[in-house]
C-alpha positions as CSV (number, residue, x, y, z in Angstrom):
1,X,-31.6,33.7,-20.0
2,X,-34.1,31.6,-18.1
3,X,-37.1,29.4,-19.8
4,X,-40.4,29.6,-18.2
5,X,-44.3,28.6,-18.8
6,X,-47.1,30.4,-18.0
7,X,-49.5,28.1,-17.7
8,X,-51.4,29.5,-14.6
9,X,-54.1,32.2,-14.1
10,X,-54.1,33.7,-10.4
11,X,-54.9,36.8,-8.7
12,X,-54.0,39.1,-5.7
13,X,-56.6,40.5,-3.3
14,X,-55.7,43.9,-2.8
15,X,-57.1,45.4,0.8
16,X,-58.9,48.3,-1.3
17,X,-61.3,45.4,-2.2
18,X,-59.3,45.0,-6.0
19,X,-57.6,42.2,-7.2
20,X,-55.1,41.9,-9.4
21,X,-55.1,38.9,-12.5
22,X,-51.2,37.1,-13.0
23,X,-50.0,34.5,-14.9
24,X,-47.9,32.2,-12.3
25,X,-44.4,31.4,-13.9
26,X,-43.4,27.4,-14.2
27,X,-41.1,26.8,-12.8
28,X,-41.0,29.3,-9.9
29,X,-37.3,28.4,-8.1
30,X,-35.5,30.5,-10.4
31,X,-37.3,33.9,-10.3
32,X,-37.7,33.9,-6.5
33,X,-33.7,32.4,-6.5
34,X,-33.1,35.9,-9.0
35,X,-35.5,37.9,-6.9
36,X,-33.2,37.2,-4.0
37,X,-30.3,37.8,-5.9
38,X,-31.6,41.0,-6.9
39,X,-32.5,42.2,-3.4
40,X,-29.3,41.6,-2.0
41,X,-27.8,43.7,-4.3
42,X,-30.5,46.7,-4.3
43,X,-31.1,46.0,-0.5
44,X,-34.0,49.6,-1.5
45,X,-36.1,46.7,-3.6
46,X,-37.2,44.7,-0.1
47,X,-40.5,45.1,0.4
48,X,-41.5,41.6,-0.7
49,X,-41.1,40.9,2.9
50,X,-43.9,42.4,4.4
51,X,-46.1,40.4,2.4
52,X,-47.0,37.2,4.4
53,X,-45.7,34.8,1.9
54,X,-43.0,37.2,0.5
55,X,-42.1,37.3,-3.4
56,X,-44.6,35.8,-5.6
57,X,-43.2,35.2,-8.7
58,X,-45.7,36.7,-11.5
59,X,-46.4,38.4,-14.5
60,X,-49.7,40.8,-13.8
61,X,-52.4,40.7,-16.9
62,X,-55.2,43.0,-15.2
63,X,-57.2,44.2,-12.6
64,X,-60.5,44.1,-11.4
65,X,-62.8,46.2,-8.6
66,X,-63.5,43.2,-7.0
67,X,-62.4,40.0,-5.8
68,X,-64.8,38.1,-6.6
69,X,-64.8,39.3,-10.3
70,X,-61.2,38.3,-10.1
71,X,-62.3,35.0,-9.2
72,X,-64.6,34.9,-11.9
73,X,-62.2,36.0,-14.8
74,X,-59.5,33.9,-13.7
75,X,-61.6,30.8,-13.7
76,X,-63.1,31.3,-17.2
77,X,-59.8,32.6,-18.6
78,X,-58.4,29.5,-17.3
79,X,-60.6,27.3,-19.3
80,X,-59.2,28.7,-22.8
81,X,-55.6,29.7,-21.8
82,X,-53.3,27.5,-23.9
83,X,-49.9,28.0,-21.6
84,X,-47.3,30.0,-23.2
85,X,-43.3,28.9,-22.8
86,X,-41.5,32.1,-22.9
87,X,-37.6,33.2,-22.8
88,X,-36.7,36.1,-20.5
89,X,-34.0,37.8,-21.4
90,X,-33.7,40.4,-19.0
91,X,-35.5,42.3,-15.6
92,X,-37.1,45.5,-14.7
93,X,-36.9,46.9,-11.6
94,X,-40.2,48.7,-11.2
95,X,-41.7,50.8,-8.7
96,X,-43.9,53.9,-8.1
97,X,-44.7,56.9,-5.6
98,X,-47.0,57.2,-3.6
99,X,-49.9,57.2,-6.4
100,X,-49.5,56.7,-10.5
101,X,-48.9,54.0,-12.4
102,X,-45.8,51.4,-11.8
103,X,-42.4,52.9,-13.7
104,X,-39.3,50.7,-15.3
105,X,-36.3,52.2,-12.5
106,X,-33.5,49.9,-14.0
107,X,-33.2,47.0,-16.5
108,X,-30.8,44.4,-16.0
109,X,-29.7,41.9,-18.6
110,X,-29.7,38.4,-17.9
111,X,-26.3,36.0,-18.2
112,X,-25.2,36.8,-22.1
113,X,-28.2,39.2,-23.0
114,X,-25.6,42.2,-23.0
115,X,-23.6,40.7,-25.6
């Protein structure tokens, strides 16, 4: 299992003018070193790579119709968030069609989780 805080509040731009809200895991080398892990051996995950800085590591909280509300939010969540340490036990592939709502397609336990 891996440790990790979330002690961050960010947020995507989305080209349709949303943004999505995340919590940035701390630290990050572990989930991008999984992430890679994970692509080599489901080589139909890799889209990460057309994003210009590739895999984010993150943990999405919301959405918003605009950046700049994104901006907003994130800044005044920010001031309150006390940051959370978590243990992460296992992963979940997720993915959807072309439309609908994101879908678990596999979970995979992490080093003893199974047992």
């Amino acid at each position: 299992p891996l440790s990790i805080t979330l002690s961050e509040i960010h947020y995507f731009k989305h080209p349709s003018g949303k943004a999505s809200l995340y919590l940035a895991p701390e630290p990050a080398e572990p989930i991008v070193a999984l992430q890679a892990d994970l692509e080599k051996r489901y080589p139909e995950f890799e889209q990460q790579h057309r994003y210009e800085k590739g895999f984010v590591p993150h943990l999405i909280v919301g959405q918003t119709r605009t950046h700049t509300a994104a901006h907003r939010i994130a800044q005044e969540l920010q001031e309150e968030w006390k940051p959370l340490e978590i243990q992460i036990d296992s992963v979940a592939l997720v993915g959807r069609g072309h439309t609908g709502p994101m879908r678990v397609l596999h979970e995979l336990p992490l080093g003893n989780a199974a047992n």
